[in-house]
DSSP file (Angstrom, degrees, kcal/mol; ACC not computed):
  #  RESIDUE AA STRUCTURE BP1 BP2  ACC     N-H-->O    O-->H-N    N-H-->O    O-->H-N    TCO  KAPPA ALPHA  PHI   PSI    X-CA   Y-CA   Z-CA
    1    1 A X     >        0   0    0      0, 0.0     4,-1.4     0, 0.0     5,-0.1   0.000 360.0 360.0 360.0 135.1   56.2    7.2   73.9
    2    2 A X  H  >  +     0   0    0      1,-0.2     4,-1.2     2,-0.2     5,-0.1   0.722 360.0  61.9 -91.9 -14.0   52.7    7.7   75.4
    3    3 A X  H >> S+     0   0    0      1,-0.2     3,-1.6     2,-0.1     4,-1.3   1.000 108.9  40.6 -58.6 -51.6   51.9    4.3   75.1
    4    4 A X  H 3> S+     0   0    0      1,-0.3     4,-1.6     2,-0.2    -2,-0.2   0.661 110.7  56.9 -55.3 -33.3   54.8    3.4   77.5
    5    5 A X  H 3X S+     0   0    0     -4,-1.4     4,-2.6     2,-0.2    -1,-0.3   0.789 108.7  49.2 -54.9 -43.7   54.0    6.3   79.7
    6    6 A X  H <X S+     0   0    0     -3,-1.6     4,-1.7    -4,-1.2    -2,-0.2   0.901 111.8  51.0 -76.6 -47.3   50.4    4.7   80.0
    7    7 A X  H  X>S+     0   0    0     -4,-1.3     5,-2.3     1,-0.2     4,-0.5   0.882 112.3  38.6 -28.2 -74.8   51.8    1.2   80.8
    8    8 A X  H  <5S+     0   0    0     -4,-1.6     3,-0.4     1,-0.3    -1,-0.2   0.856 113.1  64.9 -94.8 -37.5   54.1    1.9   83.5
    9    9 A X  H  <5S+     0   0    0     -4,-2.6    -1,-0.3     1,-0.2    -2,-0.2   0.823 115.0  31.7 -53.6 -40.1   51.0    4.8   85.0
   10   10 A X  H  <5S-     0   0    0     -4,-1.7    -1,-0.2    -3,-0.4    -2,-0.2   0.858 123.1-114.3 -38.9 -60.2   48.7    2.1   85.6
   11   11 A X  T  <5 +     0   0    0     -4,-0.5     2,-0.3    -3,-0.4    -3,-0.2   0.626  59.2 143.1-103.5 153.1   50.9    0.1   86.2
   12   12 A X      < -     0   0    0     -5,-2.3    -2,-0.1    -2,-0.1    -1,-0.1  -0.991  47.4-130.4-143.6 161.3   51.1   -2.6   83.8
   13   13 A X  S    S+     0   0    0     -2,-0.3    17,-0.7    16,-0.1     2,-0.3   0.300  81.5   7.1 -60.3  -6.9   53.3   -4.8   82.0
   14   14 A X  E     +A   29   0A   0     15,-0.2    15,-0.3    -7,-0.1     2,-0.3  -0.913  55.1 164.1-170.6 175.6   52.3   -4.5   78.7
   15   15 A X  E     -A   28   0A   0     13,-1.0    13,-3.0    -2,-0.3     2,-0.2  -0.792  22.0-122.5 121.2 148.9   50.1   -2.9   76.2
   16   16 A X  E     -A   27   0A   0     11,-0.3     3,-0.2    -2,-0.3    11,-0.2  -0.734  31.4-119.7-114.3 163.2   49.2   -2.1   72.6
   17   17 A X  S >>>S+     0   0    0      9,-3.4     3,-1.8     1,-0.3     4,-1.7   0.861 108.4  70.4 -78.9 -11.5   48.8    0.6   70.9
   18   18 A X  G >45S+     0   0    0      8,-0.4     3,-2.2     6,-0.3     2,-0.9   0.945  92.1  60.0 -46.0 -62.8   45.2   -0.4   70.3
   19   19 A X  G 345S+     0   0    0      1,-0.4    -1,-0.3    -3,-0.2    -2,-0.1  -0.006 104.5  49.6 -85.9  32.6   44.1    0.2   74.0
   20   20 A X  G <45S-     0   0    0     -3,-1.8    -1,-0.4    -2,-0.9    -2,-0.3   0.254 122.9-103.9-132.6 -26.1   45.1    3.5   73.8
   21   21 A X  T <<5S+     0   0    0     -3,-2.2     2,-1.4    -4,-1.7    -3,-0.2   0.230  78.9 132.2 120.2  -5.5   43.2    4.4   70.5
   22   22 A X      < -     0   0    0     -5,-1.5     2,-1.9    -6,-0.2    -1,-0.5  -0.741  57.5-137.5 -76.5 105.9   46.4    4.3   68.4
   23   23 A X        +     0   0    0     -2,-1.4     2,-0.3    -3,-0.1    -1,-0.1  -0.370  57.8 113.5 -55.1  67.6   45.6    2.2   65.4
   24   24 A X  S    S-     0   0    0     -2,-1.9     2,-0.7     2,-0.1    -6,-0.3  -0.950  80.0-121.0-138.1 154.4   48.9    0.2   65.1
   25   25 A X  S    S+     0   0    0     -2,-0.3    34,-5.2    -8,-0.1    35,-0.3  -0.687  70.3 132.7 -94.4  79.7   50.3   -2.9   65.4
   26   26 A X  E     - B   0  58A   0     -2,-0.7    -9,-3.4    32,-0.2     2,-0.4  -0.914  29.0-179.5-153.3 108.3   52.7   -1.3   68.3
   27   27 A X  E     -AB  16  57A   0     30,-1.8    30,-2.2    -2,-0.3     2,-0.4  -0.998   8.0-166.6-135.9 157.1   53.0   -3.5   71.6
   28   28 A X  E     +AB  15  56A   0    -13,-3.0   -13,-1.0    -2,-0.4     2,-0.2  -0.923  13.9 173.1-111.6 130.8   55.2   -2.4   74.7
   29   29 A X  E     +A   14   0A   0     26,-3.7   -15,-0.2    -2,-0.4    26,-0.2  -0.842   9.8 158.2-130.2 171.3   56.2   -5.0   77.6
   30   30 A X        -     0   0    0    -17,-0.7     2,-0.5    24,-0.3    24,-0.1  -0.056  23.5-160.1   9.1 118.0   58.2   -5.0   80.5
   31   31 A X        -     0   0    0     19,-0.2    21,-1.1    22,-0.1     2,-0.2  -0.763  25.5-168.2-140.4  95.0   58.3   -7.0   83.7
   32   32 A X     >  -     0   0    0     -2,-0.5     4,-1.6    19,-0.2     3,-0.1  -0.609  33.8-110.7 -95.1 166.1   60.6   -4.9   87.0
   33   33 A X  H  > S+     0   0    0     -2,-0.2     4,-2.4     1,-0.2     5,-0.3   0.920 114.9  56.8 -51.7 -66.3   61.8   -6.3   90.2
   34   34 A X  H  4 S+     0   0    0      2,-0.3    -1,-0.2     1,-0.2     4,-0.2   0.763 104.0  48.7 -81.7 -18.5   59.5   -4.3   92.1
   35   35 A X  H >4 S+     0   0    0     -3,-0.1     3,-3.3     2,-0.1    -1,-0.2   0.972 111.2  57.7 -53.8 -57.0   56.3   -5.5   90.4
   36   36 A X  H >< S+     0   0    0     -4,-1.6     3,-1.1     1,-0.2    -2,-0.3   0.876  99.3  56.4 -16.5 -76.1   57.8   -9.0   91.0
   37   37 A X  T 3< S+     0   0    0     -4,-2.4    -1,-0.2     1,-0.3     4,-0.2   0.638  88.2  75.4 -58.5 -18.0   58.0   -8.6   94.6
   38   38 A X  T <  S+     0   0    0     -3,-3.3     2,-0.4    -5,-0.3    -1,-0.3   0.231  94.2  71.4 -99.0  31.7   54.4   -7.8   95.1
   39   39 A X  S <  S-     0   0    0     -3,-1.1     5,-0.1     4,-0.0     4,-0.0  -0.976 100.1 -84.1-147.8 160.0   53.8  -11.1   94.7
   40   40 A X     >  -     0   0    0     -2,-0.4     4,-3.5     1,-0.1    -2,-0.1   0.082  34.9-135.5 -75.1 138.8   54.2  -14.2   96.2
   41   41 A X  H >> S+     0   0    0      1,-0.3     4,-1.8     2,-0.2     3,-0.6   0.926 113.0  45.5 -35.2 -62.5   58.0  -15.9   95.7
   42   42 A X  H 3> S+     0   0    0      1,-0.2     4,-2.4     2,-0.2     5,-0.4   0.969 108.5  57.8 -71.6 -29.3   56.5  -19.2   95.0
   43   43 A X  H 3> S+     0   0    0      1,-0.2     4,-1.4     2,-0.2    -1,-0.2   0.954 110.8  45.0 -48.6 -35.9   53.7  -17.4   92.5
   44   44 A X  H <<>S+     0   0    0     -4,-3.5     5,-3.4    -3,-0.6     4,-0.2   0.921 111.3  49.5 -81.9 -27.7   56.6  -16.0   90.3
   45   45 A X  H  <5S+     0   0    0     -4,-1.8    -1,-0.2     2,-0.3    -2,-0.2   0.767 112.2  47.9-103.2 -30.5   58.6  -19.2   90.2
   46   46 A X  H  <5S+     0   0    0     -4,-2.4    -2,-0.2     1,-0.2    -1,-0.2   0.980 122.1  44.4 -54.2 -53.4   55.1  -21.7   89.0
   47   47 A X  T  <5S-     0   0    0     -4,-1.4    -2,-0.3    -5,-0.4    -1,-0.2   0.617 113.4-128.5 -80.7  -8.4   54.7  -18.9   86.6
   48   48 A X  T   5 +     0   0    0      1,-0.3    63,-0.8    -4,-0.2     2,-0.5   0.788  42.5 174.8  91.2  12.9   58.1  -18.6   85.6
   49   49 A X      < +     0   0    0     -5,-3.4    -1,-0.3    -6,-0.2     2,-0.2  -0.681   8.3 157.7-109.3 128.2   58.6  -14.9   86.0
   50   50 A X        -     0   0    0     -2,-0.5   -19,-0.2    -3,-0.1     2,-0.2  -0.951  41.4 -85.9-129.0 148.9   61.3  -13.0   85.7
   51   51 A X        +     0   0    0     -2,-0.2     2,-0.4   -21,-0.1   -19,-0.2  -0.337  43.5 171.5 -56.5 122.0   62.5   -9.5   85.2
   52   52 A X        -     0   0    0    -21,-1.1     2,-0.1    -2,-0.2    -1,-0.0  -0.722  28.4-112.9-115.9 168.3   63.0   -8.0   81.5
   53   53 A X        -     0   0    0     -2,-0.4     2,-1.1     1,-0.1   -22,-0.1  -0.544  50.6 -70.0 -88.6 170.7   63.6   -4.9   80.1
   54   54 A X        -     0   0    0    -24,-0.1   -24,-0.3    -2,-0.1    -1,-0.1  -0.412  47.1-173.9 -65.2  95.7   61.4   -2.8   78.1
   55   55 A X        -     0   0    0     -2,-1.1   -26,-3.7   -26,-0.2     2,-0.2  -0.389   3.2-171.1-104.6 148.2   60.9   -4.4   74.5
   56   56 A X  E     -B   28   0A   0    -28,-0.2     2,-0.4    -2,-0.1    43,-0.3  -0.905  17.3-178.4-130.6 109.3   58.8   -1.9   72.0
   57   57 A X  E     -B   27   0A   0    -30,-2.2   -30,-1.8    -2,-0.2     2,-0.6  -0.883  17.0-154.3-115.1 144.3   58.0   -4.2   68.8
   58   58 A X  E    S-BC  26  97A   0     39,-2.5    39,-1.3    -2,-0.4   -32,-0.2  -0.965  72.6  -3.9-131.0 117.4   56.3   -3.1   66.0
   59   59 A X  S    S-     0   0    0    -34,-5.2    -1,-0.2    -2,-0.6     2,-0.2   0.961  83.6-166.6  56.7  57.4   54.1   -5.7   63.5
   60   60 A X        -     0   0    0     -3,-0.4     2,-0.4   -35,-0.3    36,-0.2  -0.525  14.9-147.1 -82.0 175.1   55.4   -8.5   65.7
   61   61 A X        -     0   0    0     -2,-0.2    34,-1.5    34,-0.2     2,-0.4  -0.963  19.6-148.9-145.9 104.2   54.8  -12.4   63.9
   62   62 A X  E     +D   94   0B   0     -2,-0.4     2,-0.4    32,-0.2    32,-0.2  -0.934  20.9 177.7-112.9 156.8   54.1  -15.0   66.9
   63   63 A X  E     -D   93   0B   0     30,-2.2    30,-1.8    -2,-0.4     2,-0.3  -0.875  23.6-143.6-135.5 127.4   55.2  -18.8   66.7
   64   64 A X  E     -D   92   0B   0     -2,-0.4     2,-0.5    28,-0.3    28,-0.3  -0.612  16.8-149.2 -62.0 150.7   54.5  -20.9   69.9
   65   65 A X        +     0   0    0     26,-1.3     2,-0.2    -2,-0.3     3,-0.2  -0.953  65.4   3.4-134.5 110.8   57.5  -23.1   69.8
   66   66 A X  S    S-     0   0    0     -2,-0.5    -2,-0.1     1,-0.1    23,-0.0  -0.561  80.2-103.6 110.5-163.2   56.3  -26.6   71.6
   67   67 A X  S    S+     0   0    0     -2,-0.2     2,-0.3     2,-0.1    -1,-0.1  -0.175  73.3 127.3-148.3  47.8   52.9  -27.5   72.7
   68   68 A X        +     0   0    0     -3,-0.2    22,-1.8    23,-0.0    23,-0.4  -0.777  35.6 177.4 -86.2 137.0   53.5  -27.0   76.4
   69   69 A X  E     -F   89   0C   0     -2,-0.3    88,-2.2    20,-0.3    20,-0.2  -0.701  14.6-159.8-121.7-176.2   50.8  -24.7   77.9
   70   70 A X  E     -FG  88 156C   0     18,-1.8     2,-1.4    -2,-0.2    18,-0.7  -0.835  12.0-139.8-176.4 157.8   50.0  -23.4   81.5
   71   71 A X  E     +FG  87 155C   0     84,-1.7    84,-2.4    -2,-0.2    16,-0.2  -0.762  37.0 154.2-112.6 103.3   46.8  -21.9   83.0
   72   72 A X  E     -F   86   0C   0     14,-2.1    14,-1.1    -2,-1.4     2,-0.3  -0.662  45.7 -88.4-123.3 174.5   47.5  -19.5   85.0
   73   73 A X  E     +F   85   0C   0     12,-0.3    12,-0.3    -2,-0.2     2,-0.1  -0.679  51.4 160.9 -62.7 138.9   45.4  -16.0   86.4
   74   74 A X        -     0   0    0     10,-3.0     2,-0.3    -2,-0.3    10,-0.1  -0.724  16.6-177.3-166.6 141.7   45.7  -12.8   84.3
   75   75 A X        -     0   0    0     -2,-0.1     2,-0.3     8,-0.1     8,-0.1  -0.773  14.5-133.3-126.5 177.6   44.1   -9.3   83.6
   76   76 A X    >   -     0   0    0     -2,-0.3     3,-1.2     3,-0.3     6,-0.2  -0.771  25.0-120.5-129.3 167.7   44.4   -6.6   81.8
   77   77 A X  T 3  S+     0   0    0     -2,-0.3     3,-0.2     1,-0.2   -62,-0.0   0.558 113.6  55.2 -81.9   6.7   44.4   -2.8   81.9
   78   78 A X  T 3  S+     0   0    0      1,-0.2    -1,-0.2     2,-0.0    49,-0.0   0.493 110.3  39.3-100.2 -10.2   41.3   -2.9   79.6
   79   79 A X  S X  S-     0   0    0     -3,-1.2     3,-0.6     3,-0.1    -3,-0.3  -0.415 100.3-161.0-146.9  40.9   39.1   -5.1   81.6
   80   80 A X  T 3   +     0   0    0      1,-0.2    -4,-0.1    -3,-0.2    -3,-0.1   0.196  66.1  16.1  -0.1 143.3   40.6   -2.9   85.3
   81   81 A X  T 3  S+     0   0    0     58,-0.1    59,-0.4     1,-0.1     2,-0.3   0.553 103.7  95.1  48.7  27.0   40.0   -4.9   88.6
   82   82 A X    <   -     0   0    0     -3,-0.6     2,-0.3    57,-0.2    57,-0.2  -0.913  46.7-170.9-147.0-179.8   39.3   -8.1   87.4
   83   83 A X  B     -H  138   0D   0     55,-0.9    55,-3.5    -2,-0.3     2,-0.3  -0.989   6.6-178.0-170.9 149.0   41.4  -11.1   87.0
   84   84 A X        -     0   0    0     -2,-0.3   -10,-3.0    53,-0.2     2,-0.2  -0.893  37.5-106.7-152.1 166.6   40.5  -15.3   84.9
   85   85 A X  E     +F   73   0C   0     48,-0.3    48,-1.5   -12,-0.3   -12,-0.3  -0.466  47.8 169.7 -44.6 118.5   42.4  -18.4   84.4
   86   86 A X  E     -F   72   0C   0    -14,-1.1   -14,-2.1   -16,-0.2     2,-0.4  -0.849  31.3-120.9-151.2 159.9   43.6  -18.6   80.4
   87   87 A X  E     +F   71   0C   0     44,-0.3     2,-0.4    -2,-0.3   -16,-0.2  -0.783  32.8 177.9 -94.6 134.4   45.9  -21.0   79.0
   88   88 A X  E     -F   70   0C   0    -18,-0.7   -18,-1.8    -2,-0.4    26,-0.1  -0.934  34.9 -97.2-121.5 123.5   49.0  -19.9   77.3
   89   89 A X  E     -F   69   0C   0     -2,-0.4   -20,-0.3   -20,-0.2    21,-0.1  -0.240  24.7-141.2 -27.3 130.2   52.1  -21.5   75.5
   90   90 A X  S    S+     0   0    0    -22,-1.8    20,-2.8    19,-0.1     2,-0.3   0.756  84.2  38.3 -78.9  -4.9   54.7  -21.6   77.8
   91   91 A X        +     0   0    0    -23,-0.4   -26,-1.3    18,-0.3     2,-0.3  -0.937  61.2 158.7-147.2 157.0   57.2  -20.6   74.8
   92   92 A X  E     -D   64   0B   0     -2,-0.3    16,-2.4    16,-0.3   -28,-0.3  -0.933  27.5-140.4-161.3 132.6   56.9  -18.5   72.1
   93   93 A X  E     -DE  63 107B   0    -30,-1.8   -30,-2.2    -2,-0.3     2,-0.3  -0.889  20.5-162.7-112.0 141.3   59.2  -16.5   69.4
   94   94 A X  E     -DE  62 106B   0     12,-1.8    12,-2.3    -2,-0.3     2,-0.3  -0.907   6.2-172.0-122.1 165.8   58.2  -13.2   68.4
   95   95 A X  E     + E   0 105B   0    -34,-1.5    10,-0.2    -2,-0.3   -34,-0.2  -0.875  29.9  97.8-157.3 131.7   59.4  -11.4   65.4
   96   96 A X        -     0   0    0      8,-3.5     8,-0.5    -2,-0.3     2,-0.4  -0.314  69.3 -60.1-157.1-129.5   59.0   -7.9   64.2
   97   97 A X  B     -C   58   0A   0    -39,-1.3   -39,-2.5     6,-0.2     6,-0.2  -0.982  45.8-144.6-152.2 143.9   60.8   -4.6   64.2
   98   98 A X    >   -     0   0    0      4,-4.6     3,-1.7    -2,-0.4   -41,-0.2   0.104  43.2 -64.2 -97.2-141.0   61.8   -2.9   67.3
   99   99 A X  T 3  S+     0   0    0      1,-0.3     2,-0.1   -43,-0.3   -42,-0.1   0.965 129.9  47.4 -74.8 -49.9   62.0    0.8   68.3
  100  100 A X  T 3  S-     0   0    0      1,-0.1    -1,-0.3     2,-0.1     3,-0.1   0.161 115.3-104.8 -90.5  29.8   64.7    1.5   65.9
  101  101 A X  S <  S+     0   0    0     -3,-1.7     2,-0.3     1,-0.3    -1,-0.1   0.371  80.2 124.4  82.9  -5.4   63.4    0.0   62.8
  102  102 A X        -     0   0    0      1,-0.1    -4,-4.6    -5,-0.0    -1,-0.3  -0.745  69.7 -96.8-109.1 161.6   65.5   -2.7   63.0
  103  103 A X        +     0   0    0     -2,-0.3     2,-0.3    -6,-0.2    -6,-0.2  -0.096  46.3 179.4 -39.4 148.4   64.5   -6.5   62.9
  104  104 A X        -     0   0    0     -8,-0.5    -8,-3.5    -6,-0.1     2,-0.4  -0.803  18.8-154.8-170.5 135.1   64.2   -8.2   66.4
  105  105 A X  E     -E   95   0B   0     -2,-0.3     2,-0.5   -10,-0.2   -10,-0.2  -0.959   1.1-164.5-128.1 141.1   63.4  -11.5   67.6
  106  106 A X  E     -E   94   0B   0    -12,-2.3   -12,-1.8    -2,-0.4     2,-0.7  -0.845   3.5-172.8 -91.7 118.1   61.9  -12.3   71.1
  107  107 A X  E     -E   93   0B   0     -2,-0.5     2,-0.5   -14,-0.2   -14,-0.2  -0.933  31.3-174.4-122.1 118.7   62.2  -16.3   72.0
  108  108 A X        +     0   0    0    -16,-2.4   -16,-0.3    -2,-0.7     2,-0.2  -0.940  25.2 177.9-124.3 125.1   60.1  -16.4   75.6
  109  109 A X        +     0   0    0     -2,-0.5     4,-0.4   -18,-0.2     3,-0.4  -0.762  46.6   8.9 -76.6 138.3   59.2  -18.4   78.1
  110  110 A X  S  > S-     0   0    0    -20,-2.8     4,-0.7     1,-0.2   -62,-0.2  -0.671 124.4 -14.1  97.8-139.7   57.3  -18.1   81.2
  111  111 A X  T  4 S+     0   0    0    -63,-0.8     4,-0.3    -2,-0.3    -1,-0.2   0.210 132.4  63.0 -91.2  33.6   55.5  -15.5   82.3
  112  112 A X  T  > S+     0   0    0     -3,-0.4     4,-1.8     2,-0.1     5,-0.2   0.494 103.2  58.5-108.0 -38.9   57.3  -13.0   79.2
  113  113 A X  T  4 S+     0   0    0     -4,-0.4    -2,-0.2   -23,-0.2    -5,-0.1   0.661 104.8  44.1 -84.9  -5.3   55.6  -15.4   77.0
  114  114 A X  T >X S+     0   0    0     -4,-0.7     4,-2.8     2,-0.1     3,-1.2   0.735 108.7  56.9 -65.8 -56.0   52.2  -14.8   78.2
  115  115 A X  H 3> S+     0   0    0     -4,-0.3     4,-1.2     1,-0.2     5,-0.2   0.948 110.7  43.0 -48.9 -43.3   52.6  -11.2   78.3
  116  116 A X  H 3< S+     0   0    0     -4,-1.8    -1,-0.2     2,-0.2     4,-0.2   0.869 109.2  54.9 -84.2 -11.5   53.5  -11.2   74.7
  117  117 A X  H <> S+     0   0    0     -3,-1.2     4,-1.4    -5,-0.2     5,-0.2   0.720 114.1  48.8 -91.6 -27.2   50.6  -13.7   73.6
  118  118 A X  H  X S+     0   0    0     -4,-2.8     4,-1.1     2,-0.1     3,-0.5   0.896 109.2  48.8 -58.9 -85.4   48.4  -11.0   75.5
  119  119 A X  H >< S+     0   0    0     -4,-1.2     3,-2.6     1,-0.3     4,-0.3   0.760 114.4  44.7 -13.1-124.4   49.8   -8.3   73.8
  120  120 A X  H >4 S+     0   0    0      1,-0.3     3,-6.9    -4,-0.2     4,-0.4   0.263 105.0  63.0  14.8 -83.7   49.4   -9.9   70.4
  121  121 A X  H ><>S+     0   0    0     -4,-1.4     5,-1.0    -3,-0.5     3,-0.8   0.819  97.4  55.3  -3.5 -74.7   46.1  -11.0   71.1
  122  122 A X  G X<5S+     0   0    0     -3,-2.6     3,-1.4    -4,-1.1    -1,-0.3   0.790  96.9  69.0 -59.1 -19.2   45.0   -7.5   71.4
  123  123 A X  G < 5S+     0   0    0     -3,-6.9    -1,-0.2    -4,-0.3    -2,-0.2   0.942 101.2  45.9 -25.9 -74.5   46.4   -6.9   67.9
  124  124 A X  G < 5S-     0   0    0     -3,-0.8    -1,-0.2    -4,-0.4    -2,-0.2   0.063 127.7 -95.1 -80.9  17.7   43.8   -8.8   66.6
  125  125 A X  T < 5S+     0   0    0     -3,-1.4     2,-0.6    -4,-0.2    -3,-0.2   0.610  83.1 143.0  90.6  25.8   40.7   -7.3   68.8
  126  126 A X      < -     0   0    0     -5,-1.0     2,-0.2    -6,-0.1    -1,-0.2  -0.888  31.3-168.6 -63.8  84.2   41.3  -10.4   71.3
  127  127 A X    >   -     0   0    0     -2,-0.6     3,-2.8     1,-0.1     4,-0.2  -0.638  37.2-109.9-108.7-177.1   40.9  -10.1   75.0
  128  128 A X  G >> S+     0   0    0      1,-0.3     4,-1.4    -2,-0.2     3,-1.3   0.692 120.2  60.7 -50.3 -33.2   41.8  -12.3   78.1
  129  129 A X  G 34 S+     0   0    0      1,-0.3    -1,-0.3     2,-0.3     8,-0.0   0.660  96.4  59.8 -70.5 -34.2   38.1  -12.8   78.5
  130  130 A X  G <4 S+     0   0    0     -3,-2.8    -1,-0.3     1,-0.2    -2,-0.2   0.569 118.1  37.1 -68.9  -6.5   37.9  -14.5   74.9
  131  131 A X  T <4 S+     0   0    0     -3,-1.3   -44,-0.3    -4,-0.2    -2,-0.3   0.622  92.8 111.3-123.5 -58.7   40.0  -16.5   76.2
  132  132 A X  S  < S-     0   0    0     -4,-1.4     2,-0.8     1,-0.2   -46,-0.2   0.181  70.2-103.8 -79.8 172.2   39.5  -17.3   79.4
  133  133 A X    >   -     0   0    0    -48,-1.5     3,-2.8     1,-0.2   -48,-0.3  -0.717  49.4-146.2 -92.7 106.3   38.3  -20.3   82.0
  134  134 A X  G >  S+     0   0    0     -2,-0.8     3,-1.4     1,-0.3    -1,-0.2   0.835  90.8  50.3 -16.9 -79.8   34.7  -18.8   82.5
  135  135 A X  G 3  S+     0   0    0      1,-0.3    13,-0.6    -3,-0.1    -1,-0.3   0.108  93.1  74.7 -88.8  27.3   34.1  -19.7   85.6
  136  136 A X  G <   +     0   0    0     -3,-2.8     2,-0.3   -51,-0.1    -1,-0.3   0.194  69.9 129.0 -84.3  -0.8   37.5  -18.3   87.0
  137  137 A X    <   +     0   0    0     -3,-1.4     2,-0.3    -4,-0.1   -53,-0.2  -0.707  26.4 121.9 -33.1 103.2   36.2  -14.9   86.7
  138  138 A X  B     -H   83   0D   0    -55,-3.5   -55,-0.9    -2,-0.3     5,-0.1  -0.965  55.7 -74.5-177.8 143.6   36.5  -12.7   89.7
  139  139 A X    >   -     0   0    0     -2,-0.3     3,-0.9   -57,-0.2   -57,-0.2  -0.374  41.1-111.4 -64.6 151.5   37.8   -9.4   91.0
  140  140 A X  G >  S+     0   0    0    -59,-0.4     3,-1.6     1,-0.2    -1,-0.1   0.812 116.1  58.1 -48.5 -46.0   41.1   -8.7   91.9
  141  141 A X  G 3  S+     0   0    0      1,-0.2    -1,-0.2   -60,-0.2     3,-0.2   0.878 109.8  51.3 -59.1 -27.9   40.3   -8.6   95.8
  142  142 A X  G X   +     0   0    0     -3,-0.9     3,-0.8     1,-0.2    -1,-0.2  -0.085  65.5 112.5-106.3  30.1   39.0  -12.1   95.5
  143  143 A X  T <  S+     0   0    0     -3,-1.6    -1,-0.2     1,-0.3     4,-0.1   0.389  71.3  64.4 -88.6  22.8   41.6  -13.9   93.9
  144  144 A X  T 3  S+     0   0    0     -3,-0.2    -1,-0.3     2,-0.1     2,-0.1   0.123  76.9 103.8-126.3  27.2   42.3  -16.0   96.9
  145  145 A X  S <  S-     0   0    0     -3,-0.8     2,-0.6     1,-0.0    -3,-0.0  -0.061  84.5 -87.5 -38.0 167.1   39.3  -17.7   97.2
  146  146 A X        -     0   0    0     -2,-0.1    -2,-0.1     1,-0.0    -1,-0.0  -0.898  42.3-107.3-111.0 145.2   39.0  -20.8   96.3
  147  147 A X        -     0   0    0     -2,-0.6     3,-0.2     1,-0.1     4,-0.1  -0.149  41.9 -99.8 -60.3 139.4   38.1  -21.8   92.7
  148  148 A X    >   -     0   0    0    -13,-0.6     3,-1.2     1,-0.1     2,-0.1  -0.209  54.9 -86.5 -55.9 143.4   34.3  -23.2   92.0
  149  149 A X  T 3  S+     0   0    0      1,-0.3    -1,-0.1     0, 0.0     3,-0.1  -0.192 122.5  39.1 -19.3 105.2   34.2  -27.4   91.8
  150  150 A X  T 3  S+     0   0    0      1,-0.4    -1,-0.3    -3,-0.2     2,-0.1   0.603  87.1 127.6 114.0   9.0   35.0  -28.5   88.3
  151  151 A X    <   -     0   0    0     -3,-1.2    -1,-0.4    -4,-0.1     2,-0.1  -0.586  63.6-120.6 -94.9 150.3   38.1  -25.4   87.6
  152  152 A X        -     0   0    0     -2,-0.1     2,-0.5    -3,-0.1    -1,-0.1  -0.285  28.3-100.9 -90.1-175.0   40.8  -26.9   86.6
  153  153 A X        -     0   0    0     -2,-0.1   -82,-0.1     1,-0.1    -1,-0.1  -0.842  38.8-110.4-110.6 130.4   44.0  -26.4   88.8
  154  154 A X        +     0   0    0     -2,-0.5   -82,-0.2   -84,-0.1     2,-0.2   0.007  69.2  64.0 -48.7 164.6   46.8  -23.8   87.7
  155  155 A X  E    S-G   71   0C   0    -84,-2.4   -84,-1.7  -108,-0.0  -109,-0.0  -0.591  88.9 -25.8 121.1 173.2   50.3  -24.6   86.5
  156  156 A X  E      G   70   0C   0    -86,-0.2   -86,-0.2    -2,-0.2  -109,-0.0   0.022 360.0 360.0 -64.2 164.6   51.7  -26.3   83.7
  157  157 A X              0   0    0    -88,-2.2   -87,-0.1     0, 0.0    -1,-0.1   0.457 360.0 360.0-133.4 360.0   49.9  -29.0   81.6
C-alpha cells in the first residue's frame, strides 16, 4: 500500500489517504518501539504511549467515549518541522472496515487515541493547526523551550 510505504518513509505514525492525493476515506496508523524510544520515558508514559501494530481502516466512524481530554504537543507530516499543543479525548472507539473488508472496531486510549482523532480529522479537510493552542506553535528544534506566559500546561485535564 503506498500510503503505508509513505508513512513509515517519513517516518510517521499515521496518515490518510488524503495527504497523499488519494481521495478516500483510508487512514493507516501505527506506533513501534523504536519510535517510542526516541523520546523521553517519562514523555511516553504522561502521554500514554504505547506500541501498536499497523491498523489500515477504511470509512472509519469516531465516538469519544468520556469527556476526559489532554493537551499535549503534535505534528504532522503535512505541516513538516513544526510541532502545537491541541487537546484530544483521551478515549475514543473507532469503527469502520479494515484491510480485508471486514468490520473492525478500535477502542483507544492514550496516545493511539490521538493518532486516530488526527487521522480522522484529516478526513474531513482538518489539520492540527485548526486545532491547535496558537501560541504553542514552534519548530520541531524548539520544542524545549519554554512555553509563552498564559499557555496552558500539558497533561490531562
Amino acid at each position: 500500500m503506498t500510503w503505508c510505504r509513505s508513512m513509515r518513509r517519513r517516518p510517521g505514525v499515521g496518515l490518510a489517504a488524503p495527504q497523499i492525493g488519494i481521495p478516500l476515506k483510508i487512514i493507516v496508523l501505527e506506533d513501534i518501539k523504536e519510535y517510542i524510544a526516541q523520546a523521553p520515558e517519562e514523555e511516553n508514559k504522561a502521554q500514554d504511549r504505547r506500541p501498536f501494530d499497523l491498523l489500515v481502516i477504511l470509512n472509519p466512524k469516531l465516538k469519544k467515549k468520556g469527556n476526559k481530554t489532554a493537551l499535549f504537543f503534535e505534528g504532522c507530516l503535512s505541516v513538516n518541522g513544526y510541532s502545537a499543543m491541541v487537546e484530544r479525548f483521551l478515549e475514543v472507539e473507532v469503527n469502520g472496515l479494515g484491510r480485508d473488508g471486514k468490520p473492525i472496531k478500535v477502542d483507544a486510549c492514550g496516545w493511539q487515541a490521538r493518532i486516530l482523532q488526527h487521522e480522522c480529522d484529516h478526513l474531513e479537510g482538518t489539520l492540527y493547526v485548526d486545532k491547535m493552542v496558537k501560541r504553542t506553535f514552534r519548530t520541531v528544534e524548539n520544542l524545549d523551550l519554554p512555553l509563552a506566559n498564559g499557555c496552558p500546561k500539558q497533561g490531562v485535564r
